[in-house]
N, CA, C, O and CB atoms as a CASP TS submission, in Angstrom:
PFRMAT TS
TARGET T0000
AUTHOR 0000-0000-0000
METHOD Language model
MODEL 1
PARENT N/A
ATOM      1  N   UNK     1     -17.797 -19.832 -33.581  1.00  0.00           N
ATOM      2  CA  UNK     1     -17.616 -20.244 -32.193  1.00  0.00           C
ATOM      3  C   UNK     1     -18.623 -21.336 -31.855  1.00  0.00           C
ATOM      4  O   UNK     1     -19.846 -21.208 -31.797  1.00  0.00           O
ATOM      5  CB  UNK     1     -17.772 -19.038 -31.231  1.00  0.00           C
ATOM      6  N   UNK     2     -17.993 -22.287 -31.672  1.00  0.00           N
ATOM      7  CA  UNK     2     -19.059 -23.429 -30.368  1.00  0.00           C
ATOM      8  C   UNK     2     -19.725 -23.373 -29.426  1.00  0.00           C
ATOM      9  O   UNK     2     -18.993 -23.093 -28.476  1.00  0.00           O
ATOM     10  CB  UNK     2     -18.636 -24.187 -29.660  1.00  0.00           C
ATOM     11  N   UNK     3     -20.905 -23.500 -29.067  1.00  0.00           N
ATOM     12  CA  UNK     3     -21.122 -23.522 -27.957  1.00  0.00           C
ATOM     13  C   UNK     3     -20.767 -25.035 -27.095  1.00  0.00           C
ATOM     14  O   UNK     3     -20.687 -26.172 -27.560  1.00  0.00           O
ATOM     15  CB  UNK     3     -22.405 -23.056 -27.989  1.00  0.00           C
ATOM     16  N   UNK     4     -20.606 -24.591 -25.766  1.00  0.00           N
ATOM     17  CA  UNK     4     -20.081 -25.477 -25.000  1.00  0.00           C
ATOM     18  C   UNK     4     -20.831 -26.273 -23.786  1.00  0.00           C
ATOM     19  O   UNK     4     -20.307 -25.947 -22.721  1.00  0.00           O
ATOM     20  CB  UNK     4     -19.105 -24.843 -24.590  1.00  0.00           C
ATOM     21  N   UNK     5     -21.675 -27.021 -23.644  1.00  0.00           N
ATOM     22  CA  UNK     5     -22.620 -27.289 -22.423  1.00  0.00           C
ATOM     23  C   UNK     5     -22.195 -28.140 -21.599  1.00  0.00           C
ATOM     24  O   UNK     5     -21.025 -28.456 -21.812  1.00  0.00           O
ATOM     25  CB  UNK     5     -23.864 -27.738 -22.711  1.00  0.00           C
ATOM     26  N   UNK     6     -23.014 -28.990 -20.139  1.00  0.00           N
ATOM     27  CA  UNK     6     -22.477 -29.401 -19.205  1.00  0.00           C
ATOM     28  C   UNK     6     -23.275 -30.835 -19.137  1.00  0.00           C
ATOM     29  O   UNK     6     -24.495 -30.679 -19.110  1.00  0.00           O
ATOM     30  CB  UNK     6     -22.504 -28.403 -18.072  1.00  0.00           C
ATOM     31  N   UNK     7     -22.950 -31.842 -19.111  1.00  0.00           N
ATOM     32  CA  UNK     7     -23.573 -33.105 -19.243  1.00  0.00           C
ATOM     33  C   UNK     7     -23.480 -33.773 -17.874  1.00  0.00           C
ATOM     34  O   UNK     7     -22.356 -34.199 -17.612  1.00  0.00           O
ATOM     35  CB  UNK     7     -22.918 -33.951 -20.367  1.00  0.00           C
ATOM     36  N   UNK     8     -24.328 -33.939 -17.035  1.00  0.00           N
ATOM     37  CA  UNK     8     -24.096 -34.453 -15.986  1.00  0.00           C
ATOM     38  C   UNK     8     -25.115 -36.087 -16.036  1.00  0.00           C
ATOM     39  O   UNK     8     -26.285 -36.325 -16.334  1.00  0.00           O
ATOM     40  CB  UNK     8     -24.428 -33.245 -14.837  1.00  0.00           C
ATOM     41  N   UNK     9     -23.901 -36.986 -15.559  1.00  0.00           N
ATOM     42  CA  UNK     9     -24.338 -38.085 -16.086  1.00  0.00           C
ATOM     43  C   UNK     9     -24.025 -39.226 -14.489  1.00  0.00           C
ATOM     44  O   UNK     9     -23.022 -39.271 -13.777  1.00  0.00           O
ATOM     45  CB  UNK     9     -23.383 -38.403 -17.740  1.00  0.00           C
ATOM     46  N   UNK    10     -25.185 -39.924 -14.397  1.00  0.00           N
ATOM     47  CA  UNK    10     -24.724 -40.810 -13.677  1.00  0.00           C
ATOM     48  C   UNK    10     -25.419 -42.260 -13.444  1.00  0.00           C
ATOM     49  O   UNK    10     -26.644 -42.332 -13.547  1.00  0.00           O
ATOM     50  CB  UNK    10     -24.575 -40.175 -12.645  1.00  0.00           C
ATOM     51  N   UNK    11     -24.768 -43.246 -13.178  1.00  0.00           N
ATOM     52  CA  UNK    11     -25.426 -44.794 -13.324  1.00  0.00           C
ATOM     53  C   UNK    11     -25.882 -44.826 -11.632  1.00  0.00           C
ATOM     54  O   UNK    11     -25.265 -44.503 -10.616  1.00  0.00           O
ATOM     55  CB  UNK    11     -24.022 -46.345 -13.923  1.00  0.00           C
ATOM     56  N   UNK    12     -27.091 -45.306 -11.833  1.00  0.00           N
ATOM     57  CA  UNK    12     -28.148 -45.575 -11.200  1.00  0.00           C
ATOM     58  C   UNK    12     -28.871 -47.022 -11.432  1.00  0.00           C
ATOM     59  O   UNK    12     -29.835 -47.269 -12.156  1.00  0.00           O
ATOM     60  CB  UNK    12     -28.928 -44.537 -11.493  1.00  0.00           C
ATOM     61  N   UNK    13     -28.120 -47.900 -10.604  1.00  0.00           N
ATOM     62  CA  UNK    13     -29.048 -49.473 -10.934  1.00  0.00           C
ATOM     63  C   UNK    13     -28.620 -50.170 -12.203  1.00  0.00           C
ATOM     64  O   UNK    13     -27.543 -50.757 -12.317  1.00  0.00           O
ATOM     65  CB  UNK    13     -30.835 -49.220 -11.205  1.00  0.00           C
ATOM     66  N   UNK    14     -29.397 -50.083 -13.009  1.00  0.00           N
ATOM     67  CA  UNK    14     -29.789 -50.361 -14.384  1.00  0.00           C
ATOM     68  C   UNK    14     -29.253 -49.860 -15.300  1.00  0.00           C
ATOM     69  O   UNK    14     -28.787 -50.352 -16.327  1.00  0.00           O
ATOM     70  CB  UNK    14     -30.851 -50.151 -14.643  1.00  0.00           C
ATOM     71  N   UNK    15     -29.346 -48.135 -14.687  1.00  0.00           N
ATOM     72  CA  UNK    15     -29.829 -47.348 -15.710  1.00  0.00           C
ATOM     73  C   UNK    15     -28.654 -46.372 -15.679  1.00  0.00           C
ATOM     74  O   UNK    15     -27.941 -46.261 -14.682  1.00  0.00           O
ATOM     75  CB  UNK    15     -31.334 -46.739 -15.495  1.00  0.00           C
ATOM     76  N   UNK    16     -28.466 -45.642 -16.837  1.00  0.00           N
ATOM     77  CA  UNK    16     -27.664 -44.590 -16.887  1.00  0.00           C
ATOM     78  C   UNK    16     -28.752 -43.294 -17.464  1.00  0.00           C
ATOM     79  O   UNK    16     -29.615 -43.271 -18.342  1.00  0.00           O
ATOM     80  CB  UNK    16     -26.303 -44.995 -17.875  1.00  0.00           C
ATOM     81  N   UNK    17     -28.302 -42.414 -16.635  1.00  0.00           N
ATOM     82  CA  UNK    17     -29.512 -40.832 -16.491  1.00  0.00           C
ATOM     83  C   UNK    17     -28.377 -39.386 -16.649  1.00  0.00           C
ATOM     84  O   UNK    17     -27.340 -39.158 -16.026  1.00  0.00           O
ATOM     85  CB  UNK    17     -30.548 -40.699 -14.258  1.00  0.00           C
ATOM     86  N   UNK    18     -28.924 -38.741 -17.516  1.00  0.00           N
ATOM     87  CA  UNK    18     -28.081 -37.560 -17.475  1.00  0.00           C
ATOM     88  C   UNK    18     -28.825 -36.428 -17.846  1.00  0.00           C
ATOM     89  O   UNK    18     -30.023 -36.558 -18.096  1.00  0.00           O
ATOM     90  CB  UNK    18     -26.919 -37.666 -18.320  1.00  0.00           C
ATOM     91  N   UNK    19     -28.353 -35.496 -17.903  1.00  0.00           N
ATOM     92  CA  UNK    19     -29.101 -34.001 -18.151  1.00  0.00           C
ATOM     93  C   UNK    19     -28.300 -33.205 -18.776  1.00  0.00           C
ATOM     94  O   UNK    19     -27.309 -33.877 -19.063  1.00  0.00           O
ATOM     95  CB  UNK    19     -29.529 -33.195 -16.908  1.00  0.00           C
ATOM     96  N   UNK    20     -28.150 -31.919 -19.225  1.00  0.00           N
ATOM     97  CA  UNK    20     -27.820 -30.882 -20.024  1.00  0.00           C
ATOM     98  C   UNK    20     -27.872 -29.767 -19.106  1.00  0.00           C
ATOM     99  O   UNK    20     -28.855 -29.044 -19.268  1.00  0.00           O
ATOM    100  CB  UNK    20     -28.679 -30.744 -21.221  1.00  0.00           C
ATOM    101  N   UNK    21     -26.820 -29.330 -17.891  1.00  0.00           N
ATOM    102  CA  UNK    21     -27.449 -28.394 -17.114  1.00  0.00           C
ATOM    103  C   UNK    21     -27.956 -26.764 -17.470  1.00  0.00           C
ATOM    104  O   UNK    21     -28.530 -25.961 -16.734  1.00  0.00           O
ATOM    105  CB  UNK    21     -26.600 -28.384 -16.158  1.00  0.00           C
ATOM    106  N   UNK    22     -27.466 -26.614 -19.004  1.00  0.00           N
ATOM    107  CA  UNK    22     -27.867 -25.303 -19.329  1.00  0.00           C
ATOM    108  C   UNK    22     -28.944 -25.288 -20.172  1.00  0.00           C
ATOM    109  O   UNK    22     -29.349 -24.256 -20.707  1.00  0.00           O
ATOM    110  CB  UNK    22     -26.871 -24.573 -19.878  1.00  0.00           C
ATOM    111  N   UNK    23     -29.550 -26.625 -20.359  1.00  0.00           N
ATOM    112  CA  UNK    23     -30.898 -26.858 -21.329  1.00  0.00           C
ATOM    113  C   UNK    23     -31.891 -27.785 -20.558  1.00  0.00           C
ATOM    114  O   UNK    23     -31.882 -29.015 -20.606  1.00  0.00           O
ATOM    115  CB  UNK    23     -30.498 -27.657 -22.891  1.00  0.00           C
ATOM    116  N   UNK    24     -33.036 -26.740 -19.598  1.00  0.00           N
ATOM    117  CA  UNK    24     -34.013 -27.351 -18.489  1.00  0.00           C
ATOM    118  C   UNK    24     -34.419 -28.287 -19.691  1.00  0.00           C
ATOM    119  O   UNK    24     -34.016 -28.028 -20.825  1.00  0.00           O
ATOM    120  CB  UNK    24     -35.380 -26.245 -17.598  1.00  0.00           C
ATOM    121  N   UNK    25     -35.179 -29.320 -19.446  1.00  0.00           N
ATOM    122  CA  UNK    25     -36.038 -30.376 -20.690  1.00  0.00           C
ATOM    123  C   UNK    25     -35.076 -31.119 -20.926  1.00  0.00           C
ATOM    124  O   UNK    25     -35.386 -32.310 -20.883  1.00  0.00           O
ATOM    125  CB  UNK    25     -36.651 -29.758 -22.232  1.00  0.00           C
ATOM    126  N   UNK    26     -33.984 -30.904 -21.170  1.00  0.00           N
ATOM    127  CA  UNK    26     -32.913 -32.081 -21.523  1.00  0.00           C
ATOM    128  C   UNK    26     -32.642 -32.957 -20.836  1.00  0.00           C
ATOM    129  O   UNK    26     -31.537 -32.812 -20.314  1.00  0.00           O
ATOM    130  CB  UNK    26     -31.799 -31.791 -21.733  1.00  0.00           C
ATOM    131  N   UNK    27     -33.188 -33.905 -20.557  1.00  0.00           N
ATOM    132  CA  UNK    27     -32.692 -34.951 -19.793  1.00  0.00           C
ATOM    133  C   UNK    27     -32.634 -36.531 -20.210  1.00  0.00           C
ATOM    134  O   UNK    27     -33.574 -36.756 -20.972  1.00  0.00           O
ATOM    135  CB  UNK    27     -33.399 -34.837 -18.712  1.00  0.00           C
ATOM    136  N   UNK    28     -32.048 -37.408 -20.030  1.00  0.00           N
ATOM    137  CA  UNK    28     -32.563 -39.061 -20.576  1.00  0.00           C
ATOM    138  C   UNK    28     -32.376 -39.682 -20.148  1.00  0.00           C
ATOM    139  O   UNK    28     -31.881 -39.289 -19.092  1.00  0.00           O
ATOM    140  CB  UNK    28     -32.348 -39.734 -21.484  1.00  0.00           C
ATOM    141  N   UNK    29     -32.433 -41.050 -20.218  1.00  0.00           N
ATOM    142  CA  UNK    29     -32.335 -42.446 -19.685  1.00  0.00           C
ATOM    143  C   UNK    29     -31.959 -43.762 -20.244  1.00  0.00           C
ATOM    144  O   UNK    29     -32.816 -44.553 -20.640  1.00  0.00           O
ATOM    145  CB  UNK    29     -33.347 -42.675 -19.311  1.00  0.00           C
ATOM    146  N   UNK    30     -30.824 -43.984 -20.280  1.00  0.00           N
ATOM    147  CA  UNK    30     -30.626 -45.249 -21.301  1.00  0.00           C
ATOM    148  C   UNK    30     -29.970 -46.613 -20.343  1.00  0.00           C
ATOM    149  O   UNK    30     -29.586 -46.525 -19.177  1.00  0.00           O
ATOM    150  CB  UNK    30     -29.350 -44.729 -22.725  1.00  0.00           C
ATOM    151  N   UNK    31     -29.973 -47.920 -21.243  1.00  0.00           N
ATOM    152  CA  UNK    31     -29.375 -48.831 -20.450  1.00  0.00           C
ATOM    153  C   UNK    31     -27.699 -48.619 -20.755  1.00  0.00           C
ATOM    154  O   UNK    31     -27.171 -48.678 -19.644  1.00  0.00           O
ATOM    155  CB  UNK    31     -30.005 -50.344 -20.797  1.00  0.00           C
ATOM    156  N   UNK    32     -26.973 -48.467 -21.470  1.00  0.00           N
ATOM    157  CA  UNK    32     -25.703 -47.998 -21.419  1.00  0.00           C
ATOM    158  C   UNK    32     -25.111 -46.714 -21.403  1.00  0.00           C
ATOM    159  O   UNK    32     -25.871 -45.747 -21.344  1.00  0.00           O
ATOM    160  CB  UNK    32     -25.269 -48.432 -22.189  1.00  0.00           C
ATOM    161  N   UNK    33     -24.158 -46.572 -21.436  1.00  0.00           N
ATOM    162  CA  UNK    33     -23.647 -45.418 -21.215  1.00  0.00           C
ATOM    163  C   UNK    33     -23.357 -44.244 -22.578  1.00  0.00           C
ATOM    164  O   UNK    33     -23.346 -43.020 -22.709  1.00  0.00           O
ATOM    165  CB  UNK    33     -22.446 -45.840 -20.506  1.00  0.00           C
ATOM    166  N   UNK    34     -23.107 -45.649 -23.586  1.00  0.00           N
ATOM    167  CA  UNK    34     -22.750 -44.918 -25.214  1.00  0.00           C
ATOM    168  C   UNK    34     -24.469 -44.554 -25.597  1.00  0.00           C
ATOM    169  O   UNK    34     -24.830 -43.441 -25.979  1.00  0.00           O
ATOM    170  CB  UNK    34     -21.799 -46.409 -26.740  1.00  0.00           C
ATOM    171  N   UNK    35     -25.215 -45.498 -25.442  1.00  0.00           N
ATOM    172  CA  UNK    35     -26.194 -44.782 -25.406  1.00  0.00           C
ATOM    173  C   UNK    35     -27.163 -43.444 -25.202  1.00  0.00           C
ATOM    174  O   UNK    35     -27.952 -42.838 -25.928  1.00  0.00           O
ATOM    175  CB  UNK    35     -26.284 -45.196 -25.137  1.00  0.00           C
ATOM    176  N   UNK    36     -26.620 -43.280 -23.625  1.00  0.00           N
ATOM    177  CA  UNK    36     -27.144 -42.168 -22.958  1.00  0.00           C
ATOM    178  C   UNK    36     -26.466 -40.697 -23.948  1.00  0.00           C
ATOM    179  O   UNK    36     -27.160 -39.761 -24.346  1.00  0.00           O
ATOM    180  CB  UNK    36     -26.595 -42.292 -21.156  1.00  0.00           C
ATOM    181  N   UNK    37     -24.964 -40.855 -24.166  1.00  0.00           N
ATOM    182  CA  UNK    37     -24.288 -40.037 -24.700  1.00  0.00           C
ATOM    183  C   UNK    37     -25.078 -39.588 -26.032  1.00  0.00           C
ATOM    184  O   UNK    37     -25.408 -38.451 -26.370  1.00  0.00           O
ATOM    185  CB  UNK    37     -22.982 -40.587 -24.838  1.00  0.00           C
ATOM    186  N   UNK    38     -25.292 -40.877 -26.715  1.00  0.00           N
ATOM    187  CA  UNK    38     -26.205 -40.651 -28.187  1.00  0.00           C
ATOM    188  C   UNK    38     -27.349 -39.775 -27.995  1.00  0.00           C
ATOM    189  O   UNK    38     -27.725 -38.747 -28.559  1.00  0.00           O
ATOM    190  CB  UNK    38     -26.882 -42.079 -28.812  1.00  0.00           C
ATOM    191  N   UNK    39     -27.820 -40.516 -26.983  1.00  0.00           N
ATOM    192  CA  UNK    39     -29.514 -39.703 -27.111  1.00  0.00           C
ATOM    193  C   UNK    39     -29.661 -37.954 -26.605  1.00  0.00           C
ATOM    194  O   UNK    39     -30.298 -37.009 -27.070  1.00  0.00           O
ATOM    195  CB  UNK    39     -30.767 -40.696 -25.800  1.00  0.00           C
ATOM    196  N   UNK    40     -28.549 -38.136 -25.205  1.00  0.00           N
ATOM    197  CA  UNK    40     -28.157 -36.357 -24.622  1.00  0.00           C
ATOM    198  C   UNK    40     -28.084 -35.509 -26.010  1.00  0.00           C
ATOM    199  O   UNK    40     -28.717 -34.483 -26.260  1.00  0.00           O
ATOM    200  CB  UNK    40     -26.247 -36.146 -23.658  1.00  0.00           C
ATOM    201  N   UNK    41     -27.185 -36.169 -26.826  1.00  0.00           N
ATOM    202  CA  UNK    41     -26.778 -34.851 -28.422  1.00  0.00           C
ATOM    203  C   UNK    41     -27.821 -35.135 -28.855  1.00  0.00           C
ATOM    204  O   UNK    41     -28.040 -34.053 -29.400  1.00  0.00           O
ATOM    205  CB  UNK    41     -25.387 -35.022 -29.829  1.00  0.00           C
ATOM    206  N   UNK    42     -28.870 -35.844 -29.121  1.00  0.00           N
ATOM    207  CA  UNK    42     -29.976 -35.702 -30.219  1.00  0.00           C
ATOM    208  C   UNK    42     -31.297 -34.734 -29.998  1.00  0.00           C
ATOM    209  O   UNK    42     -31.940 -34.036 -30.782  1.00  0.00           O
ATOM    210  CB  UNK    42     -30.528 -37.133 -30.447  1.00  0.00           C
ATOM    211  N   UNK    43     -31.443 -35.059 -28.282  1.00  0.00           N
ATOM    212  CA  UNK    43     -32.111 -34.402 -27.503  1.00  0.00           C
ATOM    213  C   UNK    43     -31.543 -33.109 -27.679  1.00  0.00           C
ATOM    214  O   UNK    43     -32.156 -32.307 -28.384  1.00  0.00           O
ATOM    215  CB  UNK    43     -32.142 -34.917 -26.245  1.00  0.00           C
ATOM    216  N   UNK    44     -30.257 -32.722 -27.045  1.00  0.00           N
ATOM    217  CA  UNK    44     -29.748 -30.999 -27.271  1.00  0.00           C
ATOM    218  C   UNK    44     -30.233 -30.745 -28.274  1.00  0.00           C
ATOM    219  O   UNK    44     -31.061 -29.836 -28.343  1.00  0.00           O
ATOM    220  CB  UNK    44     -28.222 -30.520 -27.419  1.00  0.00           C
ATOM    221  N   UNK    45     -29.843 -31.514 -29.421  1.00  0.00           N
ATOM    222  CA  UNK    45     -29.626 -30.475 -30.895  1.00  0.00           C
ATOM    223  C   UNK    45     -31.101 -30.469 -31.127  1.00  0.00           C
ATOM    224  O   UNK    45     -31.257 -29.632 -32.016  1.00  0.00           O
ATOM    225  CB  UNK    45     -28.571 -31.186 -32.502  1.00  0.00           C
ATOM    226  N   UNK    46     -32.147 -30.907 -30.832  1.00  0.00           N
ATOM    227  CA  UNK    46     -33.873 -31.057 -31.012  1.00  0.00           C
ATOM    228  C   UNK    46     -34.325 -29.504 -29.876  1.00  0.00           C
ATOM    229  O   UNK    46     -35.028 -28.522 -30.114  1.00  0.00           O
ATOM    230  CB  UNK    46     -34.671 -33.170 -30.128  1.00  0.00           C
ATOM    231  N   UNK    47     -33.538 -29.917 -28.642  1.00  0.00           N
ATOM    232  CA  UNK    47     -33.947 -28.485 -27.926  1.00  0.00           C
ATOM    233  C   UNK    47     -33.562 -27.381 -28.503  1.00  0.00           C
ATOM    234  O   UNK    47     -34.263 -26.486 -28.030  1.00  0.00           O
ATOM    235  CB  UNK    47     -33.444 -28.292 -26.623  1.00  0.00           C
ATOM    236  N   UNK    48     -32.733 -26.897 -29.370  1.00  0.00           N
ATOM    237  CA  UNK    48     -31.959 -25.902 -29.427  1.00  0.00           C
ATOM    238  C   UNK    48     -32.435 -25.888 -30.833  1.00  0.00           C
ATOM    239  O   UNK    48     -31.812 -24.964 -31.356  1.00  0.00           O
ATOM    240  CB  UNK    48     -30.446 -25.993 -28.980  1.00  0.00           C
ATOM    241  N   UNK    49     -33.081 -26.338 -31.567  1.00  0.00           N
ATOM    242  CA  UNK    49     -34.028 -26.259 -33.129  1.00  0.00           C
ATOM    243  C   UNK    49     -35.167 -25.332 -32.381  1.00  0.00           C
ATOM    244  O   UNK    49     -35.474 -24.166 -32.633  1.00  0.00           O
ATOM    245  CB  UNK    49     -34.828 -28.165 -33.963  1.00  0.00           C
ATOM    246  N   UNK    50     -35.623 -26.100 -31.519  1.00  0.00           N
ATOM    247  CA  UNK    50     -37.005 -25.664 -31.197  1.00  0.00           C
ATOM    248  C   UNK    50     -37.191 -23.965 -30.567  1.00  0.00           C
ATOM    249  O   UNK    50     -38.165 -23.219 -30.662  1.00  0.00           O
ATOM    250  CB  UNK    50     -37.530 -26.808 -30.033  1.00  0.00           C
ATOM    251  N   UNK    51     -35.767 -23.718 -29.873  1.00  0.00           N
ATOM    252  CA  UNK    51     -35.773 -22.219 -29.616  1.00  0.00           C
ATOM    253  C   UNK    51     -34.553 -21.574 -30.381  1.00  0.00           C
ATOM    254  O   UNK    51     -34.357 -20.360 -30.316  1.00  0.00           O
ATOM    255  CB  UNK    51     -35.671 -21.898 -27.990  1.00  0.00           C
TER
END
């Protein structure tokens, strides 16, 4: 089974910002959007090593 999480993402200015709402610490900041997407999964899968 998968687990399934919630990506809340939104452009701001510049910047595109999103979070992981079921993983507090997860959050990022990128200038595009494919970006932000990249870094959210690298970040999850780094939070979810660590516990």
């Amino acid at each position: 089974m998968k687990n399934e999480y919630t990506a809340v993402v939104k452009h701001e200015g510049e910047w595109w910002v999103g979070w992981i709402e079921e993983v507090p610490g997860v959050n990022c900041q990128e200038r595009t959007y494919e970006e932000l997407k990249e870094t959210l999964d690298v970040t999850l899968k780094e939070a979810l090593e660590f516990n």
